[in-house]
DSSP file (Angstrom, degrees, kcal/mol; ACC not computed):
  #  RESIDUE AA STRUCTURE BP1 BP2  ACC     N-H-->O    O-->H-N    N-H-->O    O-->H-N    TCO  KAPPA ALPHA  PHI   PSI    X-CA   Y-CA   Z-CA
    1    1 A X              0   0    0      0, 0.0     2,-0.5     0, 0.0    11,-0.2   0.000 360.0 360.0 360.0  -1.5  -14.1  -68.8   69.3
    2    2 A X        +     0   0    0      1,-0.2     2,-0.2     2,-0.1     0, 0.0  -0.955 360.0  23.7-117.5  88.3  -10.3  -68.1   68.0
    3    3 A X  S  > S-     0   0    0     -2,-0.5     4,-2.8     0, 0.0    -1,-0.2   0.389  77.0-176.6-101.8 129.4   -8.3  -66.6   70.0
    4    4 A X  H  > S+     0   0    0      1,-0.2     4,-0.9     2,-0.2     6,-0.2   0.675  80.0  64.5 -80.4 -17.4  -10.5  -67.8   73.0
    5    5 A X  H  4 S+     0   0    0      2,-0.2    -1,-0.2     1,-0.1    -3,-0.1   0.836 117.9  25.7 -71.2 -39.4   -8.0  -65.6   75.5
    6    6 A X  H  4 S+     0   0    0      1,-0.1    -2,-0.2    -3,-0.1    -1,-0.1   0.780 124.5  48.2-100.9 -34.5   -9.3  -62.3   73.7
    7    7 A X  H  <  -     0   0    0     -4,-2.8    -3,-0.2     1,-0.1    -2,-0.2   0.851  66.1-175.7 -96.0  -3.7  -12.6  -63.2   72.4
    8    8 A X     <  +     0   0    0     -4,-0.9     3,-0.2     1,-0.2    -1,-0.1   0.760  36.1 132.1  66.5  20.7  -14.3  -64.8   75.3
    9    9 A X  S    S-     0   0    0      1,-0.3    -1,-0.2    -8,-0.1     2,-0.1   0.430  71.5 -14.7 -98.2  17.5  -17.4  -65.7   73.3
   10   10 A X  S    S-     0   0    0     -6,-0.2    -1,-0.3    -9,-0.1     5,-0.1  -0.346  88.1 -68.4 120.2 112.8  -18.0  -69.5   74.3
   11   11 A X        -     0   0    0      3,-0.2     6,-0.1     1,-0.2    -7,-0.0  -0.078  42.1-156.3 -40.0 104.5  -16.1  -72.4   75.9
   12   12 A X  S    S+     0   0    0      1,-0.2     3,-0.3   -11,-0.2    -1,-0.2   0.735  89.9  50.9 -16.7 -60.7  -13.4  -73.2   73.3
   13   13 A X  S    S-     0   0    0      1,-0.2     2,-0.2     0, 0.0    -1,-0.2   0.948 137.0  -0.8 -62.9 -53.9  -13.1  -76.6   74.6
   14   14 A X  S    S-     0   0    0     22,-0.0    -3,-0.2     0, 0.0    -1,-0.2  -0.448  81.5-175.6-126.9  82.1  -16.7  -77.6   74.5
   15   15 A X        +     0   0    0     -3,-0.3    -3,-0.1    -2,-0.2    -5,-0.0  -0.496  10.3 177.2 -84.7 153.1  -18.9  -74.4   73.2
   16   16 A X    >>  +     0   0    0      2,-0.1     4,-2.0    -2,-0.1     3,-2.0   0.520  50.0 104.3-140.4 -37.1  -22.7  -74.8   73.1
   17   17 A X  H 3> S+     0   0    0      1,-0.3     4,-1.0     2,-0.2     5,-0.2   0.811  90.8  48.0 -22.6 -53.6  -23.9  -71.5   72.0
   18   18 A X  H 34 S+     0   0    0      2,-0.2    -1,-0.3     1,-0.2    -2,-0.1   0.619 102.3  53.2 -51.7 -38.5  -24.4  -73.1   69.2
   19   19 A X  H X> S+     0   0    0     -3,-2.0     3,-2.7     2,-0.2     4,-1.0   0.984 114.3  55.0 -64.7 -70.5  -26.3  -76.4   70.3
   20   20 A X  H 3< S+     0   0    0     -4,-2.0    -2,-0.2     1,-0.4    -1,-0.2   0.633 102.2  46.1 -57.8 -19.4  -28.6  -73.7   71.9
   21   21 A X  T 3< S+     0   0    0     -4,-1.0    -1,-0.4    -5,-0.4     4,-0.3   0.512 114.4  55.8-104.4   6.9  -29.6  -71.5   69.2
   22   22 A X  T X4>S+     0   0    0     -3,-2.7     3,-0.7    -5,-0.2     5,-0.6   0.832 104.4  48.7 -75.3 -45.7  -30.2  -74.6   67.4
   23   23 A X  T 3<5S+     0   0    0     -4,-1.0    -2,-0.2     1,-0.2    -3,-0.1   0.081  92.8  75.0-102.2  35.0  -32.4  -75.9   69.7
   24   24 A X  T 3 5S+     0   0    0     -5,-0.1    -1,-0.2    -3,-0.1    -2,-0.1   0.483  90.3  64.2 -82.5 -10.5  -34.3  -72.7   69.8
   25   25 A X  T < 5S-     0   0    0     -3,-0.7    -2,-0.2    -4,-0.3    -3,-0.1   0.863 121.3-103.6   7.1 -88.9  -35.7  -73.9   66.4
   26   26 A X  T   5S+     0   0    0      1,-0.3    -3,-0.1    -4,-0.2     2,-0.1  -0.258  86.9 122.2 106.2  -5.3  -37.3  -76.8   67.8
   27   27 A X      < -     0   0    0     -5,-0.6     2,-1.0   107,-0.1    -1,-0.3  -0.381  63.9-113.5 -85.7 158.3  -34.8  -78.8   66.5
   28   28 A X        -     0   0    0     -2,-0.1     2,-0.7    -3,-0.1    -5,-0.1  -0.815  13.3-146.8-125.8 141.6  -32.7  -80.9   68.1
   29   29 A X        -     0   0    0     -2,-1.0    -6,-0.1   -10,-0.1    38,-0.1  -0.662  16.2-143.4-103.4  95.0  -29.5  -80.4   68.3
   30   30 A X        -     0   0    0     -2,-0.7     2,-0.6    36,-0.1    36,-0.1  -0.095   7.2-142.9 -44.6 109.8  -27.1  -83.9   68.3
   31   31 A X        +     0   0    0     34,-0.2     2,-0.4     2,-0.0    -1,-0.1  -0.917  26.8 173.4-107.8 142.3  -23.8  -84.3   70.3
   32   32 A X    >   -     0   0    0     -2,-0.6     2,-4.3    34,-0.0     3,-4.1  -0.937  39.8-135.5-134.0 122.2  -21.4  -86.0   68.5
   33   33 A X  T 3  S+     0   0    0     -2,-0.4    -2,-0.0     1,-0.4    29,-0.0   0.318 110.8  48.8 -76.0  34.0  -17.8  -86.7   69.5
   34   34 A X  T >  S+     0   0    0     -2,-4.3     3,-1.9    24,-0.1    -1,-0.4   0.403  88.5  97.9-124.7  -1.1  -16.4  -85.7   65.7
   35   35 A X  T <  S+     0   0    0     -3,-4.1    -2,-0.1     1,-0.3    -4,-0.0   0.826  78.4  54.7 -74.5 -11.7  -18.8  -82.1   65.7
   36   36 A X  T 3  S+     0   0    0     -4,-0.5    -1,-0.3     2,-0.0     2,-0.1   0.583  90.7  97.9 -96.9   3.6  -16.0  -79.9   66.7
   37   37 A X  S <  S-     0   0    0     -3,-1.9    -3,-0.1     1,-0.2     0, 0.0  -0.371  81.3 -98.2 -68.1 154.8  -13.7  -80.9   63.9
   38   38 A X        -     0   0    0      1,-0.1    -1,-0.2    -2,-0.1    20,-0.1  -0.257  21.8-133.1 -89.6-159.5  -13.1  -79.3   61.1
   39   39 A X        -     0   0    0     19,-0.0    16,-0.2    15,-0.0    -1,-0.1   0.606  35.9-122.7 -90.0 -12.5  -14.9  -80.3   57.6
   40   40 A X  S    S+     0   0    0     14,-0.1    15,-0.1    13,-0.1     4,-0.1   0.755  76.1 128.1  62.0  34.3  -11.8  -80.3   55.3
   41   41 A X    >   +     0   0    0      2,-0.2     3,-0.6     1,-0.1    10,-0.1   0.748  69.1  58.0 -47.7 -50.5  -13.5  -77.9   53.2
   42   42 A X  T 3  S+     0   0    0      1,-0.2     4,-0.2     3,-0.1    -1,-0.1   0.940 105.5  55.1 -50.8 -53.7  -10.1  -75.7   53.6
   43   43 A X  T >> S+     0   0    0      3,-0.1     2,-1.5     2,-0.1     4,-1.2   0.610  78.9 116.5 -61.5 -15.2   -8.3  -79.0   52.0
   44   44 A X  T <4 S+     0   0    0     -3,-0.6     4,-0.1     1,-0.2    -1,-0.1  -0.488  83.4  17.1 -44.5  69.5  -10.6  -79.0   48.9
   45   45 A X  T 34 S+     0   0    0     -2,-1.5    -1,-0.2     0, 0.0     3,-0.1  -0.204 127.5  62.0 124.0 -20.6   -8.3  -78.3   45.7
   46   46 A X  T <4 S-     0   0    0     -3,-1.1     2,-0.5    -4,-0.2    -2,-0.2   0.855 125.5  -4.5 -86.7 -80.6   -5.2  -79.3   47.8
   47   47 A X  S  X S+     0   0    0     -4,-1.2     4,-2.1     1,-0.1    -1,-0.2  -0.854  73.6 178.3-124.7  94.4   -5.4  -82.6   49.0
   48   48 A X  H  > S+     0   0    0     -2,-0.5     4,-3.0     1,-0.3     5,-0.4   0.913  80.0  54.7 -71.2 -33.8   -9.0  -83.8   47.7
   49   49 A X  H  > S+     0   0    0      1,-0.2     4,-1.6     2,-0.2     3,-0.5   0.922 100.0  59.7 -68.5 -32.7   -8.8  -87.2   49.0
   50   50 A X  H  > S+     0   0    0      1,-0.2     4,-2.0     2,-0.2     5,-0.4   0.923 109.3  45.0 -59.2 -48.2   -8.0  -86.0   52.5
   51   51 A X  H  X S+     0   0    0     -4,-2.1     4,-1.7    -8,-0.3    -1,-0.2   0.876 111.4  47.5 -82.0  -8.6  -11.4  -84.0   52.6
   52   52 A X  H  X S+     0   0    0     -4,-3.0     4,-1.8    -3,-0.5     5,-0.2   0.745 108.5  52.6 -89.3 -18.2  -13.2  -86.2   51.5
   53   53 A X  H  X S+     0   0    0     -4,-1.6     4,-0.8    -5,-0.4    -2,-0.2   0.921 117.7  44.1 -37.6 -63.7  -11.4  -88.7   54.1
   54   54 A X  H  X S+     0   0    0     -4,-2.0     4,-1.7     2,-0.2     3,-0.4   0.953 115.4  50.7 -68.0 -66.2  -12.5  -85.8   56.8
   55   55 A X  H  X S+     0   0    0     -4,-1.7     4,-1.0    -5,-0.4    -2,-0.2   0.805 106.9  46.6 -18.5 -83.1  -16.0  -85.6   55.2
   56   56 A X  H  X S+     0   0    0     -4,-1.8     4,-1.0     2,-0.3     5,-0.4   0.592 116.0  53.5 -79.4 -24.2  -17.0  -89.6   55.1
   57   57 A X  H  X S+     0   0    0     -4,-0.8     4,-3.0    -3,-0.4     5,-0.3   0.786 110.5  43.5 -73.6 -84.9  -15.7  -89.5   59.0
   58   58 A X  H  X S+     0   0    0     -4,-1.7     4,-1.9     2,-0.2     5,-0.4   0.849 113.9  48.8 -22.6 -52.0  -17.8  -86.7   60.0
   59   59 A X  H  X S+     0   0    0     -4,-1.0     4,-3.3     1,-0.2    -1,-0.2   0.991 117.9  43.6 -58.8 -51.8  -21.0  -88.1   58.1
   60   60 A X  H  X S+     0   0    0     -4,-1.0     4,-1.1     2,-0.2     5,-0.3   0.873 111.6  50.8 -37.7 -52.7  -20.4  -91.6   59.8
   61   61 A X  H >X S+     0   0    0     -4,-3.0     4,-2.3    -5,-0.4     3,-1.2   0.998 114.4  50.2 -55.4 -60.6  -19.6  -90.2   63.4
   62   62 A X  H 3<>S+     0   0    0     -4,-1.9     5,-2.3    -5,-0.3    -2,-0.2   0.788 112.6  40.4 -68.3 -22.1  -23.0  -88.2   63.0
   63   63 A X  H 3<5S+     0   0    0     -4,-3.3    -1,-0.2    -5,-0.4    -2,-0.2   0.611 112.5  53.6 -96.3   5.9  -25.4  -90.8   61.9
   64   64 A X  H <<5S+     0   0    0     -3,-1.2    -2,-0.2    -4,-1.1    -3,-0.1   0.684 104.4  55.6 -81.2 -32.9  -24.0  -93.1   64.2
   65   65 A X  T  <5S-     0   0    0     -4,-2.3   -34,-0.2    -5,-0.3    -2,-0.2   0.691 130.0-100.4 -75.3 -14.2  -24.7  -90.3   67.0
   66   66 A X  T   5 +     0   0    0      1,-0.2     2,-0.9    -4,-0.2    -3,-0.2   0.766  67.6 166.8 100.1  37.7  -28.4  -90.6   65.6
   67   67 A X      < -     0   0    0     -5,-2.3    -1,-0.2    -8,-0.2    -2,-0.1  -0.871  30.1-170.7-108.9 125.0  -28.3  -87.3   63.3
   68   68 A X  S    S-     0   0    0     -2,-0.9    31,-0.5     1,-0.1     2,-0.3   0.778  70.5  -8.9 -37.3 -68.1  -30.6  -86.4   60.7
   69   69 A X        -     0   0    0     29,-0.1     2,-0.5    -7,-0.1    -1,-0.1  -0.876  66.1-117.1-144.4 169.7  -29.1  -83.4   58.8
   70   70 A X        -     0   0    0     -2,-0.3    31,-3.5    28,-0.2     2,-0.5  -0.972  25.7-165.3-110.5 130.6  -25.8  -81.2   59.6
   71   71 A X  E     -a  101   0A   0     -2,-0.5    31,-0.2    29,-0.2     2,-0.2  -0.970  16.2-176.5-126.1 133.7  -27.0  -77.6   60.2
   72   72 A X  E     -a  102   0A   0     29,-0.9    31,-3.2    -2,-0.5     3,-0.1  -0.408  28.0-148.0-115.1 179.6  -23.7  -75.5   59.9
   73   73 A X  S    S+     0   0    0     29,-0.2     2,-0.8    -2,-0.2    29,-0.1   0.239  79.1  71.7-129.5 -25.3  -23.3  -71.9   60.5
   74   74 A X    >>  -     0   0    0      1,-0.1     3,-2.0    29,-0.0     4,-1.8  -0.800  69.5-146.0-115.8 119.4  -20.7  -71.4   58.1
   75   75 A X  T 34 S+     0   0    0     -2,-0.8     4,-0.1     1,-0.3    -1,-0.1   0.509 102.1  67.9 -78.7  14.5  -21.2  -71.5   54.3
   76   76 A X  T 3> S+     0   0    0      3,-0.1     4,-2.1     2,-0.1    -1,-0.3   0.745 108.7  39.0 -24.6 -62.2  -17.5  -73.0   54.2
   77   77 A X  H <> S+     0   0    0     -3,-2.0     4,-1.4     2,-0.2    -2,-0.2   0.703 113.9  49.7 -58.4 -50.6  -19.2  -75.8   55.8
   78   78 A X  H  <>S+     0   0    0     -4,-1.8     5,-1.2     2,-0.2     6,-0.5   0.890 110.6  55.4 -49.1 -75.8  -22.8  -75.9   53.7
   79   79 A X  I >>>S+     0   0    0     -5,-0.3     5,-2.0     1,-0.2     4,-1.8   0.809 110.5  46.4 -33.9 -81.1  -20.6  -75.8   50.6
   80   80 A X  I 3X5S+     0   0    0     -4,-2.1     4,-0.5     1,-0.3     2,-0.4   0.798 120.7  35.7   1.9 -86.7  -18.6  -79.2   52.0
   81   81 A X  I 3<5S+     0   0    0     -4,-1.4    -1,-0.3     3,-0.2    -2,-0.2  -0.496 125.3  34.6 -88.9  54.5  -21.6  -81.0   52.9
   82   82 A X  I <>5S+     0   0    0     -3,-1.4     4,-0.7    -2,-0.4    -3,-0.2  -0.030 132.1  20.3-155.9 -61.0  -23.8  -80.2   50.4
   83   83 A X  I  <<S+     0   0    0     -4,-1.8    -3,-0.2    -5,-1.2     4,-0.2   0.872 125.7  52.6 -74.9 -43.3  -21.8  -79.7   47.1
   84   84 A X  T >X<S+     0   0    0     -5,-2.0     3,-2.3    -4,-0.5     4,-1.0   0.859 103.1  54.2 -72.6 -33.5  -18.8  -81.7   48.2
   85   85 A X  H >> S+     0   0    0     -5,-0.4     4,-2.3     1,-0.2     3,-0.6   0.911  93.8  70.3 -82.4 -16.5  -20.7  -84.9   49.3
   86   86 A X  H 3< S+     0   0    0     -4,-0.7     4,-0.4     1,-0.3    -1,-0.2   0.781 105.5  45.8 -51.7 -16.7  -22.3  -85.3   45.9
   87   87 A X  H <> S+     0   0    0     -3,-2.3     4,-0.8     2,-0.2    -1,-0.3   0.575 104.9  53.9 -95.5 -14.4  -19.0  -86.0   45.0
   88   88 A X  H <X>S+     0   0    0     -4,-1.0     4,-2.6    -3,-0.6     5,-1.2   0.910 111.6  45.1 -62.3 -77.3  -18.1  -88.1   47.3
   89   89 A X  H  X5S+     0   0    0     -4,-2.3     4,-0.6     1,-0.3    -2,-0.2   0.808 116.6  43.9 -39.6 -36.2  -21.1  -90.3   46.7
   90   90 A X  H  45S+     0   0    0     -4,-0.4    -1,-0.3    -5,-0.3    -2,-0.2   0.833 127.1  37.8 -96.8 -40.5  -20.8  -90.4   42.8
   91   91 A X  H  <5S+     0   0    0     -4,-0.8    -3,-0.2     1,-0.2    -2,-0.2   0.990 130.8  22.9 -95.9 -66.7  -16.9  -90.9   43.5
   92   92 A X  H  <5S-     0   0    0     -4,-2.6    -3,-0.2    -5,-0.3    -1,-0.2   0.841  99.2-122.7 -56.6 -42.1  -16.7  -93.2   46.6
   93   93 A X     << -     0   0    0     -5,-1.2    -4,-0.2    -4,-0.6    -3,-0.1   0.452  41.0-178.1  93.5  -5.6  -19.8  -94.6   46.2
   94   94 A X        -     0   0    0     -6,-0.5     2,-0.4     1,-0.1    -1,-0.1   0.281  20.5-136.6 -34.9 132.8  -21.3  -93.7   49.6
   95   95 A X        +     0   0    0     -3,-0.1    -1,-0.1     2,-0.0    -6,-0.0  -0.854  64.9   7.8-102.6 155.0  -24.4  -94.8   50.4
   96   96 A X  S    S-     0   0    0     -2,-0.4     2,-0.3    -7,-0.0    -7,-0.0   0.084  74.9-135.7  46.1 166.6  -27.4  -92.3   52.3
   97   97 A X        -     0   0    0    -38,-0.1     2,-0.4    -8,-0.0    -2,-0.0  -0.891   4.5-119.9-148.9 179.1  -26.3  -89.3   52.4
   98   98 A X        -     0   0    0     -2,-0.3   -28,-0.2     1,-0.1   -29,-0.1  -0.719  35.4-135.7-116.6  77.6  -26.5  -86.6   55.5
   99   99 A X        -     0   0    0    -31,-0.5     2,-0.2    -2,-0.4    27,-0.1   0.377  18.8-135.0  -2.9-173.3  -28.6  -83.5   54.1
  100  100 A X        -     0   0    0     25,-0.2     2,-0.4   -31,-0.1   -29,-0.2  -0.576  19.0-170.4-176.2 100.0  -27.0  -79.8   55.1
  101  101 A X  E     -a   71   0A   0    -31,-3.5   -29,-0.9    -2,-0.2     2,-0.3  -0.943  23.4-131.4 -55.3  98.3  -28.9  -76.8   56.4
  102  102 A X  E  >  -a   72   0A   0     -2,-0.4     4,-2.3   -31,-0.2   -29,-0.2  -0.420  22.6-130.7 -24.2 115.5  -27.7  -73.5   56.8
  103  103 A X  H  > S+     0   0    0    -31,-3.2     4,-1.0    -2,-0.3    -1,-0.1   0.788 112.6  56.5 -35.2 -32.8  -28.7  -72.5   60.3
  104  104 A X  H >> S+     0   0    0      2,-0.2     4,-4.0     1,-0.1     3,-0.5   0.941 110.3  52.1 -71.0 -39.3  -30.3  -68.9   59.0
  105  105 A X  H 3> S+     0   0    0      1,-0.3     4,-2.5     2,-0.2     5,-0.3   0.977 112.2  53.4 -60.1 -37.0  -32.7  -71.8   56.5
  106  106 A X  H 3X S+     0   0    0     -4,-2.3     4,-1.7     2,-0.2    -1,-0.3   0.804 107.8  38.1 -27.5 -55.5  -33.2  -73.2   59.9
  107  107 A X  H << S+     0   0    0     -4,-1.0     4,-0.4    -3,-0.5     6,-0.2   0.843 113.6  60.9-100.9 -34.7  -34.4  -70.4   62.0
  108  108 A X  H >X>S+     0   0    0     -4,-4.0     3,-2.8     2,-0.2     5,-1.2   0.991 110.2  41.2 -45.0 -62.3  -36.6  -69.2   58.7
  109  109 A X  H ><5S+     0   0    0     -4,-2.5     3,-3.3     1,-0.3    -2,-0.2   0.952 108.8  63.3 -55.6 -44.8  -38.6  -72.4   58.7
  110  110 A X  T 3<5S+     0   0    0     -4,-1.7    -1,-0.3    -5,-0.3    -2,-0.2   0.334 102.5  40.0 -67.6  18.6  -38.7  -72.3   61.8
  111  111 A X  T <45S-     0   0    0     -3,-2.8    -1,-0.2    -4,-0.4    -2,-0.2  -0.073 126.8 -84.6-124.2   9.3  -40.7  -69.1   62.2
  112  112 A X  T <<5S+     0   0    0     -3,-3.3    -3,-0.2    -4,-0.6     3,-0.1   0.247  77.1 148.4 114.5 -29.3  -43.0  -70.0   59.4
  113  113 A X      < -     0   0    0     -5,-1.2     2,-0.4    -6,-0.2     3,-0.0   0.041  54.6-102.6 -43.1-174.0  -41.1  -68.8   56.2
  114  114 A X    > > -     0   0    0      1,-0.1     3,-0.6     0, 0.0     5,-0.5  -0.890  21.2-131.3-121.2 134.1  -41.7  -70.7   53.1
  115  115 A X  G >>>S+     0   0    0     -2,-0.4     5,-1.2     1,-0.3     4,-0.9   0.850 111.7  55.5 -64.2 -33.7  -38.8  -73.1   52.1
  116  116 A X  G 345S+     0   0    0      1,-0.2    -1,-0.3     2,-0.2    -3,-0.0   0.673 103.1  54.4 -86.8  -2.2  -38.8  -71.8   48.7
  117  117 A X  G <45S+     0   0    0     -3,-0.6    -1,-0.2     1,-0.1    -2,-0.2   0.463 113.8  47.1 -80.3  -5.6  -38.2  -67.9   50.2
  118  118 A X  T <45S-     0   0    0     -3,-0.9    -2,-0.2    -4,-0.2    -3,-0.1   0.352 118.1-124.3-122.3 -22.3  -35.0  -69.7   52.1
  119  119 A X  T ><< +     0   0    0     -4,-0.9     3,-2.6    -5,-0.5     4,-0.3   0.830  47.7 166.8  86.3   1.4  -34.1  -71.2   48.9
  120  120 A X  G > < +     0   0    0     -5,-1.2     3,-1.7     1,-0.3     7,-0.1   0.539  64.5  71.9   7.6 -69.7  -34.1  -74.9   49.9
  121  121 A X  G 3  S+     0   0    0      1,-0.3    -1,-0.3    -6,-0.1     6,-0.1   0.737  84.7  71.7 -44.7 -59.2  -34.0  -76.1   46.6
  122  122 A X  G <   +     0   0    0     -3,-2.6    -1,-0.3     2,-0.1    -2,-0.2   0.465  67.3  98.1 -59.1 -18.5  -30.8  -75.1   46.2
  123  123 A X  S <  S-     0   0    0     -3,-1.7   -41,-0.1    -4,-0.3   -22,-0.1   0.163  72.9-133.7 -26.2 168.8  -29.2  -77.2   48.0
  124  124 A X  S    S+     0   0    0    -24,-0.2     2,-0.7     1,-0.1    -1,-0.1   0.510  89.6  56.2 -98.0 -24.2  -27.6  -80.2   46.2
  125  125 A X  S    S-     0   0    0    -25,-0.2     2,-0.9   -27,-0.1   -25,-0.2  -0.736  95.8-108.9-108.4 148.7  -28.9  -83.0   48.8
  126  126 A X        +     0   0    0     -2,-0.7   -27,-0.2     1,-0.1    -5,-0.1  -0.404  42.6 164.7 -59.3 109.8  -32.4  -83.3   49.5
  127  127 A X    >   +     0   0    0     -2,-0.9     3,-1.4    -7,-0.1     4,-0.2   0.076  28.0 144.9-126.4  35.4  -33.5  -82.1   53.0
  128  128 A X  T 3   +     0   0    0      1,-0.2   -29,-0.0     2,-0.1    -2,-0.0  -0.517  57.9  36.8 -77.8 157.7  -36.9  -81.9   52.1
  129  129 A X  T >  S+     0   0    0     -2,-0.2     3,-2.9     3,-0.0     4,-0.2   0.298  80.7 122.4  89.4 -15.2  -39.2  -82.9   55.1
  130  130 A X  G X>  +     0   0    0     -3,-1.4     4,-1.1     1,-0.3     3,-0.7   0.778  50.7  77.5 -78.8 -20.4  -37.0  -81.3   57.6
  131  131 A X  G >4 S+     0   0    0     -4,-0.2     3,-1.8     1,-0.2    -1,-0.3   0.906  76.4  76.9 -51.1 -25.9  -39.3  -79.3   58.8
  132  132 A X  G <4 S+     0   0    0     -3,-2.9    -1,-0.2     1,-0.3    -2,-0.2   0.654  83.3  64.5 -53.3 -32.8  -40.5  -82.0   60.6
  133  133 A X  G <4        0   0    0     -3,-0.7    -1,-0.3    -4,-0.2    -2,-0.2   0.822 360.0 360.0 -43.0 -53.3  -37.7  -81.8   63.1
  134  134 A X    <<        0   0    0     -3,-1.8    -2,-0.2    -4,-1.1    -1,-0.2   0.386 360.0 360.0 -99.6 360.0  -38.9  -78.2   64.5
């Protein structure tokens, strides 16, 4: 979306491409006033308490907005919520946790593949069941 003057791909301010190919799935796709921040994934090795600060906002904002799982697009993001909040929990204590999709494991279930051909498993938080969403 960066630099929005030259690349033109999707309203900067409020961009939806994303919402949409999400909710070509079946899934539904969650608006939440923290989604367009970033994850503090970049801050990871720098200043840990500050991403996990960033994190633990983001999980809160999105299950307060009535969200399930995060499905990200960016394996920056995945990596964050999926690897990073295990630490969080074990460190913080946090209680629930918010699952993390990749968007491609997304559009595989949702055309039939088999979650262990998308590699599910590997995740670190459980988002088994999610099919249920599509």
């Amino acid at each position: 979306l960066r630099p929005s003057d030259i690349v033109k791909f999707d309203d900067p301010e409020n961009p939806k491409l994303f919402d949409e190919l999400v909710e070509a799935t079946g899934a539904e796709s969650v608006c939440w006033s923290n989604r367009l921040e970033c994850c503090g994934a970049p801050l990871l090795g720098v200043n840990d308490e500050l991403s996990m600060d960033i994190m633990e906002k983001k999980i809160v904002n999105s299950k307060e907005a009535g969200a399930d799982f995060f499905c990200v697009s960016c394996p920056y993001c995945h990596l964050q919520f999926d690897n990073a909040q295990m630490r969080l929990i074990s460190e913080r204590g946090a209680n629930g946790n918010m699952g993390s999709i990749l968007y491609t494991q997304l559009l595989g279930l949702s055309m039939g593949i088999d979650a262990d051909a998308l590699q599910i498993d590997v995740n670190e938080l459980d988002i088994s069941g999610v099919e249920e969403y599509l």
